[in-house]
C-alpha positions as a Markdown table, in Angstrom:
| # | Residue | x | y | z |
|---|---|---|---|---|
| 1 | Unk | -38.4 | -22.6 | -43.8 |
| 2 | Unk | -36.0 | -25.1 | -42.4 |
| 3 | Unk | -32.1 | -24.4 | -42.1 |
| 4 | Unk | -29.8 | -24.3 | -45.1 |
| 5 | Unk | -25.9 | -24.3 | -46.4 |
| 6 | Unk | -26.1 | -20.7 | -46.0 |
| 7 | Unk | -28.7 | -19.9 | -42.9 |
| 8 | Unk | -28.7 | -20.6 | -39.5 |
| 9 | Unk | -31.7 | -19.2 | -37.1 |
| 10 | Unk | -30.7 | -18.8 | -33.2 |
| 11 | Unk | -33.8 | -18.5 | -31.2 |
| 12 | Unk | -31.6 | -15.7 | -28.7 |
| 13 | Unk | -28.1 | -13.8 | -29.1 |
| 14 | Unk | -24.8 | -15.5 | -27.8 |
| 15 | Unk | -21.4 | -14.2 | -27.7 |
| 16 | Unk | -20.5 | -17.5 | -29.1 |
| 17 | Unk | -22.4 | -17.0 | -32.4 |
| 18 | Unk | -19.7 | -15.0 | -33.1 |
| 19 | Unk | -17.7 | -18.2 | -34.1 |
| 20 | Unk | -20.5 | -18.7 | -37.4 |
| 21 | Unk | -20.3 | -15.1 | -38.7 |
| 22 | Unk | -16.2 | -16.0 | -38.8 |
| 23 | Unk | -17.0 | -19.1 | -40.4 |
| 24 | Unk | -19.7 | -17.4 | -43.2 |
| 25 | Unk | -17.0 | -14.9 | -43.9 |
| 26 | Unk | -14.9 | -17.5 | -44.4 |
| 27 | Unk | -16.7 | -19.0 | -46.5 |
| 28 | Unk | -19.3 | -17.9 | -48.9 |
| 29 | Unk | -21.9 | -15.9 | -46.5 |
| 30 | Unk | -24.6 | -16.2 | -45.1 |
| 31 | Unk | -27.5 | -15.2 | -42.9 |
| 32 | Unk | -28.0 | -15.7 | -39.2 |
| 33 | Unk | -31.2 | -14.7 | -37.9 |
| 34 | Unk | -31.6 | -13.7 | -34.4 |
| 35 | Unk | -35.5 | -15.1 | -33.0 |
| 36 | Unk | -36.4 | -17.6 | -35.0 |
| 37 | Unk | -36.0 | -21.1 | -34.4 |
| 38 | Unk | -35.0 | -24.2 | -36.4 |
| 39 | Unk | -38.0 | -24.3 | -38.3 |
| 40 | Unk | -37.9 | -20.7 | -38.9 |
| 41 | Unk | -40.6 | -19.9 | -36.6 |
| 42 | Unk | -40.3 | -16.3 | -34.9 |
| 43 | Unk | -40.4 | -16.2 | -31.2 |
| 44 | Unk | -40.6 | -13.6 | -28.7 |
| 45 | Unk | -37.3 | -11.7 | -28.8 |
| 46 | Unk | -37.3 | -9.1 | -25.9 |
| 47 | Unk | -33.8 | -7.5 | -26.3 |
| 48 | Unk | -34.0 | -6.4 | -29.7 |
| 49 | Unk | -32.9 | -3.2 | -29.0 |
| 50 | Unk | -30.0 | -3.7 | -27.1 |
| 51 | Unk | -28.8 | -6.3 | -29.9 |
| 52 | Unk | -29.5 | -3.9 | -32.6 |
| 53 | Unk | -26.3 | -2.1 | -30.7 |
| 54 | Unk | -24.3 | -4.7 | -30.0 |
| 55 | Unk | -23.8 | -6.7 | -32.5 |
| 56 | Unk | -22.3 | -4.7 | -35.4 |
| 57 | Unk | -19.7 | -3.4 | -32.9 |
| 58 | Unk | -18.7 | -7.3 | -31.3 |
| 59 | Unk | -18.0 | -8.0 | -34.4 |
| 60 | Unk | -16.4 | -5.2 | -35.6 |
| 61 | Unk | -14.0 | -5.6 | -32.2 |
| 62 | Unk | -13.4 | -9.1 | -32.4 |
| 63 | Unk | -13.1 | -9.6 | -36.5 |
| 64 | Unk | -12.6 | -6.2 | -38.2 |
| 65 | Unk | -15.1 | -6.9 | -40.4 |
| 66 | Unk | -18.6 | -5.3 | -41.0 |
| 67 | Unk | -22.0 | -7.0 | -41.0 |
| 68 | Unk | -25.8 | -5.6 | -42.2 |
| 69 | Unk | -28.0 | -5.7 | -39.1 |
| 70 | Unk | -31.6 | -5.8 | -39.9 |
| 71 | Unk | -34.3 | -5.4 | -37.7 |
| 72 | Unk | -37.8 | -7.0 | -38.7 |
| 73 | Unk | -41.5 | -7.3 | -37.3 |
| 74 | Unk | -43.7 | -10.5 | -38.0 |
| 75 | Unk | -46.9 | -10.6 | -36.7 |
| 76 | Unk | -46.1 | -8.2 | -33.7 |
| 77 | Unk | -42.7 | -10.3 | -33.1 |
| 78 | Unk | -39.3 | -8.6 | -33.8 |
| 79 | Unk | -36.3 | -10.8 | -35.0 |
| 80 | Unk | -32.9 | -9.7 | -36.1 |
| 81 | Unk | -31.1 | -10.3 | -39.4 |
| 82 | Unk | -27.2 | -10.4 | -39.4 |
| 83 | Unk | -25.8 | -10.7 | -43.5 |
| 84 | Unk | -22.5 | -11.7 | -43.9 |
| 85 | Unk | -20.3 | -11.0 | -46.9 |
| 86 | Unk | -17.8 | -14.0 | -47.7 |
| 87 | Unk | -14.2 | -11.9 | -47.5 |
| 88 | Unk | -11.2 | -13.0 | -49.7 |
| 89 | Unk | -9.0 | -12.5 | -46.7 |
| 90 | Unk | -9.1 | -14.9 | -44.3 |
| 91 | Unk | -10.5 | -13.7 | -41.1 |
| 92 | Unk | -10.0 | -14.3 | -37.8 |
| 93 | Unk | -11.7 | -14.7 | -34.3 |
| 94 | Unk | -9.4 | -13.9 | -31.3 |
| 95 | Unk | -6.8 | -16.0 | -33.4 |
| 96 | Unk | -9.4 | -18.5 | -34.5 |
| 97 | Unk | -10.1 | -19.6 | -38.0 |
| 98 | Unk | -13.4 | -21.0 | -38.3 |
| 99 | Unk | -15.1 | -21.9 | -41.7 |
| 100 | Unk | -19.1 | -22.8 | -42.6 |
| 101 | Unk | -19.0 | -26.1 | -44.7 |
| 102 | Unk | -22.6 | -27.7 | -45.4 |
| 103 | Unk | -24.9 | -27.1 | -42.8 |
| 104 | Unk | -21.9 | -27.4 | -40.2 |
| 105 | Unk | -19.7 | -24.7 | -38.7 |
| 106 | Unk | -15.5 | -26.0 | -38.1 |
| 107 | Unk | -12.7 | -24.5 | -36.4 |
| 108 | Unk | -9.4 | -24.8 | -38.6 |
| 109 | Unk | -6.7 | -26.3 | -37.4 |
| 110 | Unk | -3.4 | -27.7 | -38.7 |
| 111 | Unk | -3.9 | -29.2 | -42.3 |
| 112 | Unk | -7.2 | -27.5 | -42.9 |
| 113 | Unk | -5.7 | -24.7 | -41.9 |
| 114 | Unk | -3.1 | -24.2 | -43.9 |
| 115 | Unk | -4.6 | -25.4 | -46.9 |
| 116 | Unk | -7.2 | -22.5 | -46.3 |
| 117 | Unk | -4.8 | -19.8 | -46.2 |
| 118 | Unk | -3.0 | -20.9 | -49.3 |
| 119 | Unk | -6.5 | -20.8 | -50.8 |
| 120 | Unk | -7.2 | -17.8 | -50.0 |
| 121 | Unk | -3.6 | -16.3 | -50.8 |
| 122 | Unk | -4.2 | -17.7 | -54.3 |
| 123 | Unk | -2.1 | -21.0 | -54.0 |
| 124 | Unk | -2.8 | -24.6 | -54.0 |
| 125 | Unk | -0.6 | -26.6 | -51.8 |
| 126 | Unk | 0.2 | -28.7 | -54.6 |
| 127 | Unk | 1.6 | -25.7 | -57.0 |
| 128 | Unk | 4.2 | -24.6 | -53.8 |
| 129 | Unk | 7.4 | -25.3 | -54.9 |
| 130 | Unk | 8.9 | -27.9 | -52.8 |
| 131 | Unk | 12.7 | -26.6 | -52.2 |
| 132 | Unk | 14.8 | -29.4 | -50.4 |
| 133 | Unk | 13.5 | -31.1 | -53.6 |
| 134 | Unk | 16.2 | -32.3 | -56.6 |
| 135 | Unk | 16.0 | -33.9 | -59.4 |
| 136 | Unk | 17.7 | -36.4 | -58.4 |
| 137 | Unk | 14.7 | -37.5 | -56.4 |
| 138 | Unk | 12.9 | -38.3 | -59.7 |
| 139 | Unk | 11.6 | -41.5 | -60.4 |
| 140 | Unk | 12.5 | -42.4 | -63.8 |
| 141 | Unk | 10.3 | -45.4 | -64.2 |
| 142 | Unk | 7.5 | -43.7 | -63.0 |
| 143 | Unk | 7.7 | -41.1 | -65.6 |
| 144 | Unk | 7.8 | -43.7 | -67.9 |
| 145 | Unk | 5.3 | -45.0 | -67.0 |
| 146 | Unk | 3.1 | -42.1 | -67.2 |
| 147 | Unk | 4.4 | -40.9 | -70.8 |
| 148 | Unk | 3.0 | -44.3 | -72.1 |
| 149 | Unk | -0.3 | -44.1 | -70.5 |
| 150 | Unk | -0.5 | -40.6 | -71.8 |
| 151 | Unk | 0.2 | -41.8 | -75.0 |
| 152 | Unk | -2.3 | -44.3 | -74.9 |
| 153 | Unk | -5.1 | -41.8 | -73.5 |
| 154 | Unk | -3.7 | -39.2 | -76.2 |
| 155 | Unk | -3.9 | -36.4 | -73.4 |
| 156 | Unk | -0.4 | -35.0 | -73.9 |
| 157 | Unk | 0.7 | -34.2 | -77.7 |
| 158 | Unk | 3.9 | -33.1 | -78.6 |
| 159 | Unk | 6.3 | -34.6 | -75.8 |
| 160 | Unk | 8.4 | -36.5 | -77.9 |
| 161 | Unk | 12.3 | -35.8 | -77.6 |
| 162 | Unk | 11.7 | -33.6 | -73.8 |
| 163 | Unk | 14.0 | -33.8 | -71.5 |
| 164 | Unk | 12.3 | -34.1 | -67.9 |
| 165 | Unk | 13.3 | -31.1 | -67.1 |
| 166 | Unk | 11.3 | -29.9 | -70.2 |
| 167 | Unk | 8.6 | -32.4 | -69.6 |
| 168 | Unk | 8.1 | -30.7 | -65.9 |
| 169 | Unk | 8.1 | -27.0 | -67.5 |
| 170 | Unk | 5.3 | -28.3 | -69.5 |
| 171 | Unk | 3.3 | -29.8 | -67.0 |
| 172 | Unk | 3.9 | -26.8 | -64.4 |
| 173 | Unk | 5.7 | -29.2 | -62.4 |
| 174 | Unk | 8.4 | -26.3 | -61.9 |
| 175 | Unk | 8.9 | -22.8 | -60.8 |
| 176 | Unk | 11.5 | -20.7 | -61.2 |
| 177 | Unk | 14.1 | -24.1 | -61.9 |
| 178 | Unk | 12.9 | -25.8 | -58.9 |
| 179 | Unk | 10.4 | -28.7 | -58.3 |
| 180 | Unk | 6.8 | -28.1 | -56.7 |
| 181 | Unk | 5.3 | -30.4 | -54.3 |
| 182 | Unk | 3.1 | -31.9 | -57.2 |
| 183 | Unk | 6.4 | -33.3 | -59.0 |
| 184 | Unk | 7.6 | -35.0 | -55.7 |
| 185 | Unk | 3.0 | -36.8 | -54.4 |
| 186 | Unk | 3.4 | -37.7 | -58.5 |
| 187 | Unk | 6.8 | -38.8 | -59.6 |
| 188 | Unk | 9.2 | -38.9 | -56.0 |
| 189 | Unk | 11.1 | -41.6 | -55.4 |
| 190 | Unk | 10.4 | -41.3 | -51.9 |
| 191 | Unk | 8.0 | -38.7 | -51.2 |
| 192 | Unk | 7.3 | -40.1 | -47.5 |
| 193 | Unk | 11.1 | -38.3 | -47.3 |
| 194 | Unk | 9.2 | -35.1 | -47.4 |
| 195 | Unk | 5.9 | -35.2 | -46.5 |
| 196 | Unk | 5.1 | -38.2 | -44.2 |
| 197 | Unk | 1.4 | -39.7 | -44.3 |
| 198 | Unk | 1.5 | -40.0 | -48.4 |
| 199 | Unk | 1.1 | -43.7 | -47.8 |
| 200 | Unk | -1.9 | -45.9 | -47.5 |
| 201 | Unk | -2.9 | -47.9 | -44.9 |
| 202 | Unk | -4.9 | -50.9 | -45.6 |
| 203 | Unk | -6.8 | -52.6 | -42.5 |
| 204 | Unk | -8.7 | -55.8 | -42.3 |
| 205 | Unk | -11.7 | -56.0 | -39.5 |
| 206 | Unk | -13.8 | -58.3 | -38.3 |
| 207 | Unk | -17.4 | -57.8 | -37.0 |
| 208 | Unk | -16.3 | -54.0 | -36.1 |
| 209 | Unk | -13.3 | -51.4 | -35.6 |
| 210 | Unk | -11.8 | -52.8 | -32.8 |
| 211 | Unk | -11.6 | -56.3 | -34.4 |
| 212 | Unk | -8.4 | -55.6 | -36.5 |
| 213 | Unk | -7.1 | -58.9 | -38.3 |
| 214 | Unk | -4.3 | -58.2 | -39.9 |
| 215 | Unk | -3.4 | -54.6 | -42.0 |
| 216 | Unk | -0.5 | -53.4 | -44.3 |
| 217 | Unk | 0.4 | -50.1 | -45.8 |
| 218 | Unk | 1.6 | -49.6 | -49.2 |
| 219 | Unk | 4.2 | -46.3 | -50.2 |
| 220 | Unk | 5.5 | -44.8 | -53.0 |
| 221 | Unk | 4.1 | -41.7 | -55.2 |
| 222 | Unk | 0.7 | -41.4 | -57.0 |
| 223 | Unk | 1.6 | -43.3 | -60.3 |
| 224 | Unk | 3.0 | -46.5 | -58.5 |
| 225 | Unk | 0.6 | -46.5 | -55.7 |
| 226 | Unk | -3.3 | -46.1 | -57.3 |
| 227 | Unk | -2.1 | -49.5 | -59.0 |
| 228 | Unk | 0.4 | -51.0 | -56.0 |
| 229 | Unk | -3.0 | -50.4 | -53.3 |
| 230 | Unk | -5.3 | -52.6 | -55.9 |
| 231 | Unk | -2.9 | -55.2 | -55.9 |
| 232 | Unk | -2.4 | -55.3 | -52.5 |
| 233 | Unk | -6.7 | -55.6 | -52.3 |
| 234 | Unk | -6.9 | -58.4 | -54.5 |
| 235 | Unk | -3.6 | -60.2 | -53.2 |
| 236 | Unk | -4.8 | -59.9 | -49.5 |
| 237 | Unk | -7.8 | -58.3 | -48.8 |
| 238 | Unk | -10.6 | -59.5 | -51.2 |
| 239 | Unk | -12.4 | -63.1 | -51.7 |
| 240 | Unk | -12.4 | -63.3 | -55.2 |
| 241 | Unk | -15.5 | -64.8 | -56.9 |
| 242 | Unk | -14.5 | -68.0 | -59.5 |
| 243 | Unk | -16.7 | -69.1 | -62.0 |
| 244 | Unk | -16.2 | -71.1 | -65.3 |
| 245 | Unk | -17.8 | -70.6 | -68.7 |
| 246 | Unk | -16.6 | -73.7 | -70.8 |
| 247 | Unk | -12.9 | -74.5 | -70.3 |
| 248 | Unk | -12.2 | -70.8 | -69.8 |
| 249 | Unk | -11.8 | -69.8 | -65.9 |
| 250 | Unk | -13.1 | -66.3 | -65.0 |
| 251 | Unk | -12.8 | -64.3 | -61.9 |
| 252 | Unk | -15.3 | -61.9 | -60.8 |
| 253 | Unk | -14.0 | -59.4 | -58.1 |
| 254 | Unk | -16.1 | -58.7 | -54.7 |
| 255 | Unk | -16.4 | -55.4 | -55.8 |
| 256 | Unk | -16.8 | -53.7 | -59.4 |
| 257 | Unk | -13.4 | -53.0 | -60.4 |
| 258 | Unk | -14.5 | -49.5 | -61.9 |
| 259 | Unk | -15.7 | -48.2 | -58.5 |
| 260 | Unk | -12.7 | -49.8 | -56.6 |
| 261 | Unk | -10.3 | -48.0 | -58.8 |
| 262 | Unk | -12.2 | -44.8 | -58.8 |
| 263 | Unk | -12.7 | -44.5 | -55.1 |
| 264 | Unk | -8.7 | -45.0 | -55.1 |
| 265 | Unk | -7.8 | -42.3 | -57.1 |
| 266 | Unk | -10.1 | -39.8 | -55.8 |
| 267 | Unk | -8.7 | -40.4 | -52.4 |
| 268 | Unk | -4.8 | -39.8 | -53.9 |
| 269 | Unk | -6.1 | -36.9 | -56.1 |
| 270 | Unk | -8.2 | -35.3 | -54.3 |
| 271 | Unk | -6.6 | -35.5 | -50.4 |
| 272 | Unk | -5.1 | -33.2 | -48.1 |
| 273 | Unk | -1.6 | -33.8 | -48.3 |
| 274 | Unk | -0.5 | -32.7 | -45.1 |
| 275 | Unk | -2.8 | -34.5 | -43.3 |
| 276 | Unk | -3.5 | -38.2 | -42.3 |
| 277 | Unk | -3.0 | -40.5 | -44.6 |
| 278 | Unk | -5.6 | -42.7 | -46.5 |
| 279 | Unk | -6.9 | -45.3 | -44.7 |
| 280 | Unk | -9.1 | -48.1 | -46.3 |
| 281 | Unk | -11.3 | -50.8 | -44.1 |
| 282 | Unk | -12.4 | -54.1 | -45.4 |
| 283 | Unk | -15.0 | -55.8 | -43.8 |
| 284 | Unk | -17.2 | -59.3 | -44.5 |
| 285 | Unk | -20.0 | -57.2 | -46.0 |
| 286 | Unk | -18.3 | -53.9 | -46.9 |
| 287 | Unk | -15.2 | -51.7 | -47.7 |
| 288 | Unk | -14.8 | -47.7 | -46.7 |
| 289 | Unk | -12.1 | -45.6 | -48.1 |
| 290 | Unk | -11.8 | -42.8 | -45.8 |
| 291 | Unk | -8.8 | -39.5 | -47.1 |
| 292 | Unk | -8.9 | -36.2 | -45.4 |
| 293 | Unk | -10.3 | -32.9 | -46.5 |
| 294 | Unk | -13.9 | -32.0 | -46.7 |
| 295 | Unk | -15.6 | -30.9 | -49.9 |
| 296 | Unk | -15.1 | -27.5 | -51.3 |
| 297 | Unk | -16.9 | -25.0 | -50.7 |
| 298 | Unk | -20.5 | -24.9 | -52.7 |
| 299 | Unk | -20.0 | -28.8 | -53.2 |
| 300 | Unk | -22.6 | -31.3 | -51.5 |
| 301 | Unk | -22.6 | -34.7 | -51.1 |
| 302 | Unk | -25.9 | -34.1 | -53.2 |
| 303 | Unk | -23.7 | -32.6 | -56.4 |
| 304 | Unk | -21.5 | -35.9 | -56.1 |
| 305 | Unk | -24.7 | -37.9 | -57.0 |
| 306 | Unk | -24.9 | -36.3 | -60.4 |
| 307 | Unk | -23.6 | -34.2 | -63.3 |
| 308 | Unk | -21.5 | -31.9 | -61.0 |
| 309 | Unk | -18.4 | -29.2 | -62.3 |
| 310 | Unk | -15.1 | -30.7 | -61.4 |
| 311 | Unk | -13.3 | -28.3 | -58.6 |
| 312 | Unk | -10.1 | -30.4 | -57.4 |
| 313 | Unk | -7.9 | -29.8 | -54.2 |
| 314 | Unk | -5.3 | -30.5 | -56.1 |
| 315 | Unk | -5.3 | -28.7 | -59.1 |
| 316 | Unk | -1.7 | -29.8 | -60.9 |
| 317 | Unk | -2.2 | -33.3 | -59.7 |
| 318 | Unk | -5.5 | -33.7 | -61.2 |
| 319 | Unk | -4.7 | -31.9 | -64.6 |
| 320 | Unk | -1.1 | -34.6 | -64.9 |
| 321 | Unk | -4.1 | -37.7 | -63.9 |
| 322 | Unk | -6.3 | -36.9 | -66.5 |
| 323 | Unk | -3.1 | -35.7 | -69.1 |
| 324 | Unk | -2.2 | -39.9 | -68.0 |
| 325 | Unk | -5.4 | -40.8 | -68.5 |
| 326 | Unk | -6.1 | -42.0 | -64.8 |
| 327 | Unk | -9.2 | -39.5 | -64.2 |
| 328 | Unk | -11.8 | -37.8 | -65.7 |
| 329 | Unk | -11.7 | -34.1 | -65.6 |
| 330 | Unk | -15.4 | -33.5 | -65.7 |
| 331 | Unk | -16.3 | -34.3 | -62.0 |
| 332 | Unk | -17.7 | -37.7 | -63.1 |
| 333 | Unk | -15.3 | -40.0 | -60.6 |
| 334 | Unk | -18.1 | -40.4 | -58.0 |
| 335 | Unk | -20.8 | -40.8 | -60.6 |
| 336 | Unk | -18.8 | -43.7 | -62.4 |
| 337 | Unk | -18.7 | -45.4 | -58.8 |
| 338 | Unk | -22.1 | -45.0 | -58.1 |
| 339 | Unk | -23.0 | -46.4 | -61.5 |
| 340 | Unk | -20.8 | -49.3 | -61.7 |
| 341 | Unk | -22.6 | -50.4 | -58.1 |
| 342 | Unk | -25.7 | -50.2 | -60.3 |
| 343 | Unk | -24.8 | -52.3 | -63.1 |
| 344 | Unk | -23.5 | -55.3 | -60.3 |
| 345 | Unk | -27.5 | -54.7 | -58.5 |
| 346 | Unk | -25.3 | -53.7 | -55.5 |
| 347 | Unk | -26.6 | -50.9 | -53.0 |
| 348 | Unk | -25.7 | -47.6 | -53.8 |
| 349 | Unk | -22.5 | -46.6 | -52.1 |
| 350 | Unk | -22.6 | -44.1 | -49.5 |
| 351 | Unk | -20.8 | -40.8 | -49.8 |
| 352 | Unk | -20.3 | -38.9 | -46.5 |
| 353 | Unk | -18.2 | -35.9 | -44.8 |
| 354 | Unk | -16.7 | -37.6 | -42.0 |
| 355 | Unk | -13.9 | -36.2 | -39.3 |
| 356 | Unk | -12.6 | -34.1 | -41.6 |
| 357 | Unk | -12.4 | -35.8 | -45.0 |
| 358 | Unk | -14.3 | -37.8 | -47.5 |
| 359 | Unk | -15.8 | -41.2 | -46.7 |
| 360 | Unk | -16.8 | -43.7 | -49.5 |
| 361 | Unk | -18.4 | -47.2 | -48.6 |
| 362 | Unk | -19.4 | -50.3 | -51.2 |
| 363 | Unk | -21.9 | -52.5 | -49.9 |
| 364 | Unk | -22.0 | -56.4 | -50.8 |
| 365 | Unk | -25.2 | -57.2 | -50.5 |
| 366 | Unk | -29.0 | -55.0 | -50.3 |
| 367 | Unk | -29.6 | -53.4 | -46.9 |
| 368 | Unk | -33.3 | -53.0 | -47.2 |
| 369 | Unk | -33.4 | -49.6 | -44.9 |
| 370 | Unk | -30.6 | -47.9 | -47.0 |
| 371 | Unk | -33.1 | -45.9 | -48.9 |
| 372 | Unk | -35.2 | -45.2 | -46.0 |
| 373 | Unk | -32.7 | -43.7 | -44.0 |
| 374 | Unk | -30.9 | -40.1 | -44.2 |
| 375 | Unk | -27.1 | -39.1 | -44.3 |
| 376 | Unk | -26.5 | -39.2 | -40.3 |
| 377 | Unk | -28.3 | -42.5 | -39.4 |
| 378 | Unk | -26.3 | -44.4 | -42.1 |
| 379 | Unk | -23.3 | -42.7 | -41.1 |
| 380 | Unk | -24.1 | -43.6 | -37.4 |
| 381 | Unk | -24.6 | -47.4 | -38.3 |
| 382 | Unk | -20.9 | -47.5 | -40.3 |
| 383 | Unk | -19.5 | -45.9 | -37.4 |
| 384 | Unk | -21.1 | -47.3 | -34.1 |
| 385 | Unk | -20.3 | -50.7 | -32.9 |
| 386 | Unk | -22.5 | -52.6 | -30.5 |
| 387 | Unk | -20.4 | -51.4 | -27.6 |
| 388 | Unk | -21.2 | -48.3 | -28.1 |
| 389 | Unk | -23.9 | -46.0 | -26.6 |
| 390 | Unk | -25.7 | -43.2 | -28.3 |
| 391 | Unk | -27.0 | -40.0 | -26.2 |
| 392 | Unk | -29.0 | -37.6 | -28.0 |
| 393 | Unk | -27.2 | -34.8 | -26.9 |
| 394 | Unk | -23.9 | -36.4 | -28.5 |
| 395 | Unk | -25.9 | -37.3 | -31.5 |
| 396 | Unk | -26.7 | -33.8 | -32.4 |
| 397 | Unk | -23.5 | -32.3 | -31.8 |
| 398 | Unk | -21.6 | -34.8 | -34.0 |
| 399 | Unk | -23.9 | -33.5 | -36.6 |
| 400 | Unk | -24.4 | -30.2 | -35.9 |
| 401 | Unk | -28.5 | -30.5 | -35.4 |
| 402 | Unk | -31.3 | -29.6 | -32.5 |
| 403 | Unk | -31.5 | -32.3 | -30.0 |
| 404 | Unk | -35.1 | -32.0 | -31.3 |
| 405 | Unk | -34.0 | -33.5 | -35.3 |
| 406 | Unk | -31.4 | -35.8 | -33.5 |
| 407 | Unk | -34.2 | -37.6 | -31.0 |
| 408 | Unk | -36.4 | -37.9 | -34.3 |
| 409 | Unk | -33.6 | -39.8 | -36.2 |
| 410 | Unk | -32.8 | -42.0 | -33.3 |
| 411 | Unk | -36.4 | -42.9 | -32.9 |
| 412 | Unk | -36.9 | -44.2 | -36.5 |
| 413 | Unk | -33.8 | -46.0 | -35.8 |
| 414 | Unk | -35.2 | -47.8 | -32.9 |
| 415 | Unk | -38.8 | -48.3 | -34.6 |
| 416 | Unk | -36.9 | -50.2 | -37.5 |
| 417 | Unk | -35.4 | -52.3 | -34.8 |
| 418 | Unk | -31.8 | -51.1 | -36.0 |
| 419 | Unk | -31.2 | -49.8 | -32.0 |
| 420 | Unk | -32.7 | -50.6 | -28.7 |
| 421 | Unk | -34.0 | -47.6 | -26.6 |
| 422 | Unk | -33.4 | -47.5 | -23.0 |
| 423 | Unk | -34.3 | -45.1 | -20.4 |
| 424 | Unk | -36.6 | -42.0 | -20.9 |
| 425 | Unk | -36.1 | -38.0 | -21.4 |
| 426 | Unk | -32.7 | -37.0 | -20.7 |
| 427 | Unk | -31.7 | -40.5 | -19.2 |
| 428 | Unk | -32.3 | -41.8 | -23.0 |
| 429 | Unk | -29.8 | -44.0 | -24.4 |
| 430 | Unk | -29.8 | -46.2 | -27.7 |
| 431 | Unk | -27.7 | -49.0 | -27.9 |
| 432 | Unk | -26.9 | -51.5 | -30.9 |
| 433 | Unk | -29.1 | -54.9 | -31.1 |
């Protein structure tokens, strides 16, 4: 059985699997078995004994938590089991927080961080009250703004004649009289005043990421910016398509509008606030919005493909979106960009958990290997330029595989004639046609 979310099989003991039983407690547990390899396969493991000993007690000195240590017998081959129980404190490894997300173990730091203590102190970063924060740094159009697409969605009944100050009670905007940092990301009149990187920076590349032509970022809070980023795209950033039907001129975007829009407001709803900000690439034959923080926890990229429970960041800012309107509150924002790509016979966007956060791509045109080719090798051909060199070794750990899985993708690569091979063994490289 191969390795899953929740599994990991070491063929021998290291001190520095102590880092993945952190990150399973972290998370939602999990099962490390000691003698098997990545297939699963038992293998000879000779100091069973001693291990049976050891473990429980390295772990018990260097987390203060307690694991189940099983020993088993296949076929005259003893392997070890470790079971880790997910804590609801967060735990620690000689002052290291690390945390299992997909198939990947990740040391917190900063942003992530934080945002996973709050989490697991019961908090959202976005329902912490925000206390340099006034009134006064209100935007009053921009609550107007939202009142009247509320009204049109007919999400919020019974606001007429509130005060904002009433209007914030009611949305949860407010705590004990004072603002949380949901009022300032939604409504703020500056909120780059108190948290920096809420703005979006908008890039324009040539044939890859070194080729920057010309960029521009656009500022504000969520209700003016999902529509202020747009118009910057169309103004700037996108050829639009003209045709004419009669007398009547139309314009067709580059891009279905639904997934454009879509992609946007996932990326403000959905990101870590206190980390970078969002960044969005257009290319000739593509354009990648990129926001940080990974998925939640029990989320794959897999759930994002279809009917999947909605389990926002951002809980306050997501419940005011969808009160406006703006978003769904089933989950279905991925699904709608996915489909829209559909409907225009574009290639199906690609989802992906890259350096930290979310990563969604549209494609112009077909790419007839897209289908054949798994989550890493497309993610390698968005993010690889021709100067670039590929080892294996630095292909598996960028994906957290066996140099064994990451030799197989980079072969297919290079038998497709997306990559050269050069050298042999460990002198391998792969290099872009």
């Amino acid at each position: 059985m191969p390795e899953q979310q929740n599994i990991e099989y070491k063929q021998s003991w290291h001190d520095d699997y102590l880092k993945w039983i952190c990150g399973f407690a972290n998370a939602q547990g999990g099962i490390i078995f000691i003698g098997k390899d990545d297939n699963g396969k038992v293998v000879d493991l000779t100091d069973y004994k001693k291990l049976m000993d050891e473990i429980p007690n390295k772990v018990r000195n260097a987390m203060g938590i307690t694991v189940e240590v099983n020993l088993h017998n296949e076929k005259g081959n003893q392997f070890i089991q470790i079971i880790i129980p997910a804590y609801s404190v967060p735990i620690s490894l000689r002052g290291r927080y690390y945390y299992r997300s997909g198939s990947t173990k990740q040391e917190l730091t900063g942003a992530s961080l934080n945002e996973f203590l709050l989490k697991k102190s019961g908090k959202t970063w976005d329902d912490v009250v925000e206390p340099r924060a006034r009134f006064e740094d209100i935007d009053e159009d921009s609550v107007s703004l939202f009142l009247k697409a509320s009204e049109k969605a007919g999400r919020l009944p019974d606001n007429s004649g509130l005060s904002n100050f009433q209007l914030f009670q009611k949305l949860r905007l407010i705590e004990d009289g004072h603002l949380k940092r949901a009022a300032i990301v939604l409504f703020g009149k500056d909120p780059g005043k108190f948290y920096p990187n809420t703005f979006v920076k908008i890039g324009r590349f040539g044939e890859s990421d070194t080729d920057l032509k010309f960029q521009e970022t656009e500022d504000g809070n969520l209700i003016y910016l999902h529509q202020a980023v747009v118009n910057q795209l169309n103004h700037k950033f996108l050829i639009k398509k003209v045709e004419f039907e009669g007398l009547y001129r139309i314009e067709k975007g580059e891009y279905p509008v639904p997934a454009i829009r879509e992609m946007i407001l996932n990326a403000l709803v959905h990101r870590n606030y206190m980390g970078a900000p969002i960044q969005i690439r257009v290319y000739d034959d593509k354009i990648n919005i990129w926001n940080e923080g990974l998925l939640p926890a029990g989320l794959t990229l897999q759930d994002l493909k279809q009917t999947h429970s909605s389990r926002p960041r951002n809980p306050i800012i997501a419940d005011i979106c969808f009160k406006g309107g703006y978003i769904d509150a089933w989950g279905r924002g991925t699904i709608k960009i996915i489909e829209s790509c559909e409907k225009e016979n574009l290639p199906q966007p690609e989802i992906l958990e890259r350096n930290g956060g979310m990563s969604i791509t549209l494609f112009k045109e077909k790419n007839k290997f897209q289908n054949d080719l798994n989550h890493r090798q497309l993610d390698t051909l968005l993010n690889f330029t021709s100067s670039n060199e590929i080892l294996i070794s630095d292909y598996a750990s960028r994906y957290s595989i066996s140099e064994r899985t990451a030799r197989r993708d980079l072969s297919e690569l290079a038998l497709k004639n997306i990559i050269v091979k050069k050298g042999e063994r460990k002198a391998t490289k792969y290099y872009f046609k």
